[in-house]
C-alpha positions in Angstrom: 19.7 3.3 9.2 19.4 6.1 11.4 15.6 7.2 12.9 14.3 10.1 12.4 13.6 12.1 15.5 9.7 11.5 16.9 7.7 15.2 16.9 6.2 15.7 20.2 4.1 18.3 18.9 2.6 18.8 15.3 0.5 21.6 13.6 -1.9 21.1 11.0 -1.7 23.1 7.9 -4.8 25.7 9.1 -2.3 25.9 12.4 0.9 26.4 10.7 -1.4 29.2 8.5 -2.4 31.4 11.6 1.1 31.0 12.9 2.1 32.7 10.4 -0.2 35.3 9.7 0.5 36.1 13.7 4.3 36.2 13.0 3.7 38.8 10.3 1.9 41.0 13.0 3.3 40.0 15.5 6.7 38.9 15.4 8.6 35.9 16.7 6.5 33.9 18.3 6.1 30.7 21.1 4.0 28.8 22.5 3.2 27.4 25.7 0.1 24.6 26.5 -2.0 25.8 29.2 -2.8 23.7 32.0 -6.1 25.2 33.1 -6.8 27.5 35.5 -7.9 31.1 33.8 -8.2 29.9 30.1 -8.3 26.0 30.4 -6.2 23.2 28.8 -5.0 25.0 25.2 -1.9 25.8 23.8 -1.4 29.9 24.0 0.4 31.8 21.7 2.6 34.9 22.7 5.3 37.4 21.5 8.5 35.1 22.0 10.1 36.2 25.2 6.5 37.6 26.5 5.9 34.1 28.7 8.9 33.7 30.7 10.0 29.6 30.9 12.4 27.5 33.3 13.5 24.3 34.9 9.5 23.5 35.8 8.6 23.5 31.7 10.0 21.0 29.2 10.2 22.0 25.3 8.4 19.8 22.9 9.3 21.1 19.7 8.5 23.7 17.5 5.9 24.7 15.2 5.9 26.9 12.4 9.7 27.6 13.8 7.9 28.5 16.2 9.1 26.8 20.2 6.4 24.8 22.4 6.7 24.2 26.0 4.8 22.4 28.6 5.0 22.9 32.1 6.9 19.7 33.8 4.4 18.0 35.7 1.8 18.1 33.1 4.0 16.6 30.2 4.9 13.7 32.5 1.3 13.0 32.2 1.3 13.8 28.4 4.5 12.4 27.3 2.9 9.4 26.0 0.7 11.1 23.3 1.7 13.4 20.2 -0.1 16.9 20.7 -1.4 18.0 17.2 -2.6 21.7 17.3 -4.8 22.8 15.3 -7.7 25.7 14.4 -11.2 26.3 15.1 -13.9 28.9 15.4 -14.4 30.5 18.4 -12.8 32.3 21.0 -9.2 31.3 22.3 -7.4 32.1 25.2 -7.9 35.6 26.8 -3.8 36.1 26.5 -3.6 34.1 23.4 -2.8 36.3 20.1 -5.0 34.7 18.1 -7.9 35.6 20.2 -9.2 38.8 18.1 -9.2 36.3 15.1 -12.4 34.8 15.7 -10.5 31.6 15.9 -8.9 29.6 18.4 -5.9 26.9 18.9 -6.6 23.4 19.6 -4.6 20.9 21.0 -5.5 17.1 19.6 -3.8 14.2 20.6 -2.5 11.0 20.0 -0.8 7.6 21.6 2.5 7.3 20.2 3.2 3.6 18.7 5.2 1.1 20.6 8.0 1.7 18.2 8.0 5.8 18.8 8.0 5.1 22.6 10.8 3.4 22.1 12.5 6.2 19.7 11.5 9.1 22.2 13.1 7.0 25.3 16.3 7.8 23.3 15.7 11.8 22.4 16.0 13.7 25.3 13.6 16.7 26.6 15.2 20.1 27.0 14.3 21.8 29.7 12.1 25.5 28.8 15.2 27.5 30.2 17.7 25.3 27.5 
């Protein structure tokens, strides 16, 4: 039996919604989560290619075929946990694309199981310039 890979990052149907709504306006898209600083911890959503990425960010995934990066340091912190984004009301990110929607991305979290720890020790992490 072979596993199936573990997601390191997840969107919730309202998410994967907006994503593509965005997309239709917007283009290709990606996604990077904030680590503070100007518009605190949430993921931001950009033209793809608009946020350059290197060696210092890891890629989680991809949502709505859409890639998610995380700086480095802050996913060796986070690498335990499965990031779930998701949408509420409110005001986003000042550089997020979803900001003139009246609605903003959410990250959510939560601990992977023993048994995905142990599946994600064996998937490796590409790094954002991969």
């Amino acid at each position: 039996m072979v596993d199936q890979p573990v997601a390191r990052v997840v969107a919730t149907d309202a998410a994967l919604e907006l994503i593509e709504q965005l997309r239709a306006e917007h283009g290709p898209l990606m996604f990077h989560q904030s680590g503070g600083c100007c518009d605190g911890s949430s993921p931001m959503c950009y033209p793809q290619g608009e946020l350059r990425v290197g060696s210092s960010d890891v890629k989680l995934g991809e949502i709505g075929d859409s890639p998610f990066y995380m700086s480095r340091s802050q996913f060796e912190y986070w690498a335990h946990t499965q990031l779930i984004i998701d949408v509420v009301p409110g005001r986003g990110g000042m550089f997020s694309l979803e900001g003139p929607e009246g609605v903003r991305f959410l990250t959510r979290s939560r601990l992977f199981s023993e048994q995905e720890q142990e599946q994600l020790e064996r998937q490796p992490v590409a790094s954002g310039d991969r």
